[in-house]
DSSP file (Angstrom, degrees, kcal/mol; ACC not computed):
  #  RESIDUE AA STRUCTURE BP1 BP2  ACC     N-H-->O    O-->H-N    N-H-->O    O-->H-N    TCO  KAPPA ALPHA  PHI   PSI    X-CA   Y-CA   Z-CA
    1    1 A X              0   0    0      0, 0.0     2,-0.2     0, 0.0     0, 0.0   0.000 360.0 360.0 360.0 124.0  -18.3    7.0    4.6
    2    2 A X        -     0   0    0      2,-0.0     2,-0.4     0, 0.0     0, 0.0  -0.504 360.0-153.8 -89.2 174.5  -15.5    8.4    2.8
    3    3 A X        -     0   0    0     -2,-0.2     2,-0.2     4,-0.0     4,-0.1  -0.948  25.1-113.5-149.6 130.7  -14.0    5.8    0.0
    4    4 A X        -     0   0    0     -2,-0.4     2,-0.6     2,-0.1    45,-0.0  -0.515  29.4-114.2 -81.5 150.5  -10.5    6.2   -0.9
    5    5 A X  S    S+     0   0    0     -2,-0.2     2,-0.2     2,-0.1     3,-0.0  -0.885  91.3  57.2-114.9 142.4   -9.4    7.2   -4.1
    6    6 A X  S    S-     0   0    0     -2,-0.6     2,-0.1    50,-0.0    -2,-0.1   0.280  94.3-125.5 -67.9 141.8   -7.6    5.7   -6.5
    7    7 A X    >>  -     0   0    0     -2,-0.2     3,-0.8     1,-0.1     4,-0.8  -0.258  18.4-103.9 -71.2 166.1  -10.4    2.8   -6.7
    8    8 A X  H >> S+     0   0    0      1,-0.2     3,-5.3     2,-0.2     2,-2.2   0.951 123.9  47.6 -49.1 -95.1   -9.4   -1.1   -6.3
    9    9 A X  H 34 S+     0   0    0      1,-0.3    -1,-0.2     2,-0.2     9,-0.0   0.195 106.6  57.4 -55.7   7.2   -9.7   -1.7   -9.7
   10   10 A X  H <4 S+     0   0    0     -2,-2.2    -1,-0.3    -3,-0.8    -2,-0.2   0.599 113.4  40.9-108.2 -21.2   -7.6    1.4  -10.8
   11   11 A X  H << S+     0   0    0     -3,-5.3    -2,-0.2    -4,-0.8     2,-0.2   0.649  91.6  90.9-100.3 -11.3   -4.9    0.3   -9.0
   12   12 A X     <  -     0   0    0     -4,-0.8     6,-0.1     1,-0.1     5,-0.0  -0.398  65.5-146.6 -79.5 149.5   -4.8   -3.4   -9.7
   13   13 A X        -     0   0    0     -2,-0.2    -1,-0.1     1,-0.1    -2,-0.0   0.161  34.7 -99.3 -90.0-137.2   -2.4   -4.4  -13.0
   14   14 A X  S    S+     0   0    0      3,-0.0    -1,-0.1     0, 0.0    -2,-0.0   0.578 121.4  46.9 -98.7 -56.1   -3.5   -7.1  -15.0
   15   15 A X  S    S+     0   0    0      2,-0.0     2,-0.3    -3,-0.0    49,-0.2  -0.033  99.8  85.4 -96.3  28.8   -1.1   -9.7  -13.5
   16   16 A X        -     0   0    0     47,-0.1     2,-0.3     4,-0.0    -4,-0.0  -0.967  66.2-140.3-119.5 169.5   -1.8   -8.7   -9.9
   17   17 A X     >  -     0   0    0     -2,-0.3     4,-1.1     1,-0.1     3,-0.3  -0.763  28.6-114.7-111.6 150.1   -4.8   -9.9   -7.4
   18   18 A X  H  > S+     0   0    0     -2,-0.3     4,-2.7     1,-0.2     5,-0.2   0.857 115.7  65.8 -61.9 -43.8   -6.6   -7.9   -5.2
   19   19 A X  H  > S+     0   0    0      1,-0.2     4,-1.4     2,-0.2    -1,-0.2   0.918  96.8  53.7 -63.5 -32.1   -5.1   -9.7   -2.6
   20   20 A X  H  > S+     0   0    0     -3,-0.3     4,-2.3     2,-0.2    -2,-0.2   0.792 101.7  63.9 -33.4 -48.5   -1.5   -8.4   -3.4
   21   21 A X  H  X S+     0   0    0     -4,-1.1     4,-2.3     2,-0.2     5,-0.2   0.872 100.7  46.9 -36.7 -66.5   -2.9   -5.4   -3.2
   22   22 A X  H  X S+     0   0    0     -4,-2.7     4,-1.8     2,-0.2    -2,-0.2   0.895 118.3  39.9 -55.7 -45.7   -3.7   -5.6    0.4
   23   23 A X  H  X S+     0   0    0     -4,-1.4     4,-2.6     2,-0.2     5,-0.2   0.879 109.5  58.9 -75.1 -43.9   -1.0   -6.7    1.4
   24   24 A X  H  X S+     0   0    0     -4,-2.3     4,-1.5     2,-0.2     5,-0.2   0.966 117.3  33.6  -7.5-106.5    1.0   -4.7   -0.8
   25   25 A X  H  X S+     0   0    0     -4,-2.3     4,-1.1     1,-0.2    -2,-0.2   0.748 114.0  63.9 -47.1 -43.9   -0.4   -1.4    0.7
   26   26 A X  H >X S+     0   0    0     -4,-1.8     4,-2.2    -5,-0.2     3,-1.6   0.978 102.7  44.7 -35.3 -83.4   -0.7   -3.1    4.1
   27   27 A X  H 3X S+     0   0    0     -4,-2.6     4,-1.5     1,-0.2    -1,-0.2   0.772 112.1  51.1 -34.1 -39.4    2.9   -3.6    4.6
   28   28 A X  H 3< S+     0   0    0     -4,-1.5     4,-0.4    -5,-0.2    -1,-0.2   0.653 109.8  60.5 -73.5 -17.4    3.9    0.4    3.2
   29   29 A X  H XX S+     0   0    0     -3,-1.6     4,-3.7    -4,-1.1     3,-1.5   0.941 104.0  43.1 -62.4 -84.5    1.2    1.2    5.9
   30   30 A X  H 3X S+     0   0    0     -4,-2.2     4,-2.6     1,-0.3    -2,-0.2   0.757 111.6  54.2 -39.4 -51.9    3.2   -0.3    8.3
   31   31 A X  H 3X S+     0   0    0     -4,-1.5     4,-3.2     2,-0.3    -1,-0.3   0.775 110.9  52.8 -34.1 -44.3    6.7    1.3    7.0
   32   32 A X  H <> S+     0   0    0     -3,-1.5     4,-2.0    -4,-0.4    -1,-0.3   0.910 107.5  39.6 -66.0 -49.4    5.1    4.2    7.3
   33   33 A X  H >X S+     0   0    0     -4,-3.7     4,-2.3     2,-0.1     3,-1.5   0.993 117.2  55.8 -69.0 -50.9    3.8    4.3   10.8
   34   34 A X  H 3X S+     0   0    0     -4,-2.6     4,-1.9     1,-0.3     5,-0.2   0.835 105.3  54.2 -50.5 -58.1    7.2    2.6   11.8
   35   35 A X  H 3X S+     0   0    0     -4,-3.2     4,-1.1     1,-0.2    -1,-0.3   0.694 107.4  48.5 -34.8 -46.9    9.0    5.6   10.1
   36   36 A X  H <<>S+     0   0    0     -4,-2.0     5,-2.6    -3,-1.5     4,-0.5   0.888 113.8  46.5 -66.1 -48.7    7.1    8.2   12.2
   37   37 A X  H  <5S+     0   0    0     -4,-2.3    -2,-0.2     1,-0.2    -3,-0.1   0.908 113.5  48.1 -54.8 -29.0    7.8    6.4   15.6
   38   38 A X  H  <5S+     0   0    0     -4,-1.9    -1,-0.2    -5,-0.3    -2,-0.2   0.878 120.7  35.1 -75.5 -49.3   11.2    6.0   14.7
   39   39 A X  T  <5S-     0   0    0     -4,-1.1    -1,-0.2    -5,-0.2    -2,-0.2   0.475 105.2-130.2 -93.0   5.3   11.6    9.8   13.6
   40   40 A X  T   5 +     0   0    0     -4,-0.5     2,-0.4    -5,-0.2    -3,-0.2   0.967  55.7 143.3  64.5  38.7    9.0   11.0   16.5
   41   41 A X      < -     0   0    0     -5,-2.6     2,-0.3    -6,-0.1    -1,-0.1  -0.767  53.6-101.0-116.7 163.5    6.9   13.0   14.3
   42   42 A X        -     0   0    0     -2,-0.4     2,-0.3     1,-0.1    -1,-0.0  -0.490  35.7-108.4 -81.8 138.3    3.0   13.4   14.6
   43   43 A X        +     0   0    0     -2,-0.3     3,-0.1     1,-0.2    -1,-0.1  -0.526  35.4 174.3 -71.1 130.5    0.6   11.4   12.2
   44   44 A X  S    S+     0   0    0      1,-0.4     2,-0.3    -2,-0.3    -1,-0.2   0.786  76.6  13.3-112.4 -59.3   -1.2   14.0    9.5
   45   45 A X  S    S-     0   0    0      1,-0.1    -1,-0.4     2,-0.1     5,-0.1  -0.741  89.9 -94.4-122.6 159.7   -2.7   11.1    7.8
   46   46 A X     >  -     0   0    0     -2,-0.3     4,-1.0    -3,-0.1     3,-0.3  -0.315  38.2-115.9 -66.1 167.0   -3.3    7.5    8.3
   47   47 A X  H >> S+     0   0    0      1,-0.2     4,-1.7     2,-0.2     3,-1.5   0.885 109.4  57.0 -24.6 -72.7   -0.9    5.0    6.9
   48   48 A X  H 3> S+     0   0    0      1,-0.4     4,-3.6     2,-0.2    -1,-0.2   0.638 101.2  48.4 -42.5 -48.1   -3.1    3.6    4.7
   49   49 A X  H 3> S+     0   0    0     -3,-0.3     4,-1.1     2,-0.2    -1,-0.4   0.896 116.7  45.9 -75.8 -36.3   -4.2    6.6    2.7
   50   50 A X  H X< S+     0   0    0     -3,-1.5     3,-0.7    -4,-1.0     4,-0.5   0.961 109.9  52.9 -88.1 -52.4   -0.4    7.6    2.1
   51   51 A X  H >X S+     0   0    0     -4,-1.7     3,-1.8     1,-0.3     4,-1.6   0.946 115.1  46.3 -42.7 -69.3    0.6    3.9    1.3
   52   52 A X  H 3X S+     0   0    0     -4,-3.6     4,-1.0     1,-0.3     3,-0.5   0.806 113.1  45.6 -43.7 -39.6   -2.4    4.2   -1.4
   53   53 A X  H << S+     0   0    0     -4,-1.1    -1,-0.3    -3,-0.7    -2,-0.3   0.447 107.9  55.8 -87.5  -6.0   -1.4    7.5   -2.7
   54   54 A X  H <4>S+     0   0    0     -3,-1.8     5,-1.5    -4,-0.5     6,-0.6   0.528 113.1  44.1 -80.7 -22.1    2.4    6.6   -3.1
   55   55 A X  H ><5S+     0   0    0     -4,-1.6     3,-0.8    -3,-0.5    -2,-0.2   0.712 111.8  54.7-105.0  -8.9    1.5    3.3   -5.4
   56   56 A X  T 3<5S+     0   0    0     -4,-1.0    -1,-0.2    -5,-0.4    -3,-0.1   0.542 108.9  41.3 -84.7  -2.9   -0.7    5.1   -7.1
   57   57 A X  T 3 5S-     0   0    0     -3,-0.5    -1,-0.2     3,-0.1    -2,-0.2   0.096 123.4 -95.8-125.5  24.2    1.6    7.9   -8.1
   58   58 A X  T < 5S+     0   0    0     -3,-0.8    -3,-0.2     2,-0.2    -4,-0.1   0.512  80.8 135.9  96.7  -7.6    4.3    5.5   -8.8
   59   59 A X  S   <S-     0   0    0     -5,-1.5     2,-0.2     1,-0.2    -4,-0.2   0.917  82.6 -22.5 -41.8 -72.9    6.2    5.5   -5.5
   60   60 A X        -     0   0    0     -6,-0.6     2,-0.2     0, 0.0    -2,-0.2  -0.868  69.8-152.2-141.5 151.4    6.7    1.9   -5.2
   61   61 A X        -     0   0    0     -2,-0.2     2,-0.8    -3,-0.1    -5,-0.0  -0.955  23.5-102.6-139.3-176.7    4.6   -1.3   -6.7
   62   62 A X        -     0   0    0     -2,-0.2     2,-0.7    -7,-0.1   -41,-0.1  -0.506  21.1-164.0 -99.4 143.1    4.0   -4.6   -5.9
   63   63 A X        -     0   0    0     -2,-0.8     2,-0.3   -43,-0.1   -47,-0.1  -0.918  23.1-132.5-123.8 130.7    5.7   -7.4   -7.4
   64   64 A X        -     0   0    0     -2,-0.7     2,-0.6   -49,-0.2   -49,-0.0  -0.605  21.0-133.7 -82.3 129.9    3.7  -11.0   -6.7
   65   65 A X        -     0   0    0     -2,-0.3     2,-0.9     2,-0.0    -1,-0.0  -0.966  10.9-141.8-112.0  81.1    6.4  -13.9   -5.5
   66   66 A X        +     0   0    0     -2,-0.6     2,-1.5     1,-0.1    -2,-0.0  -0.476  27.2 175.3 -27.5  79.0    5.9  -17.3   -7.4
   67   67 A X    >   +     0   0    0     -2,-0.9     3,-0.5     1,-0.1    -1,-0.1  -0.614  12.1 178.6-118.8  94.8    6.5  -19.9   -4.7
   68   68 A X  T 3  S+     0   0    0     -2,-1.5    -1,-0.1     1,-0.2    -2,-0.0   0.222  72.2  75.2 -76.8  28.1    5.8  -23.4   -6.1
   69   69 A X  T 3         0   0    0      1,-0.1    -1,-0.2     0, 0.0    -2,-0.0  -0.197 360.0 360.0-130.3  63.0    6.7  -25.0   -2.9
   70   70 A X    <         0   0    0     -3,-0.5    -2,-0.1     0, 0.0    -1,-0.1   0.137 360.0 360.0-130.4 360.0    3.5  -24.0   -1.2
């Protein structure tokens, strides 16, 4: 089994949760694939791994939404 790299814990800040994370990268996954149907082009890698390797290199990050009426 290959294990992506950047690790969990390399990518997580101080003020973020692992669950941000997932969702985080989950959602740029999705953006991603959308982008390729939309431009018609063939998948070189999955979503996922790209999504991971764009926050890890600074691409985009996640910012955590305070909602105190939950």
């Amino acid at each position: 089994m290959n294990m992506l790299r950047p690790s969990v814990n390399q990518l997580i800040t101080k003020n973020e949760s692992s669950y941000s994370l997932v969702i985080g990268v989950a959602k740029r996954a999705r953006g991603i694939a959308d982008e390729l149907v939309a431009e018609q082009k063939i998948l070189e890698e999955k979503p996922v791994k790209t999504a991971i390797r764009e926050l890890a290199a600074g691409k985009y990050r996640i910012i955590e939404r305070n909602d105190s009426s939950r």
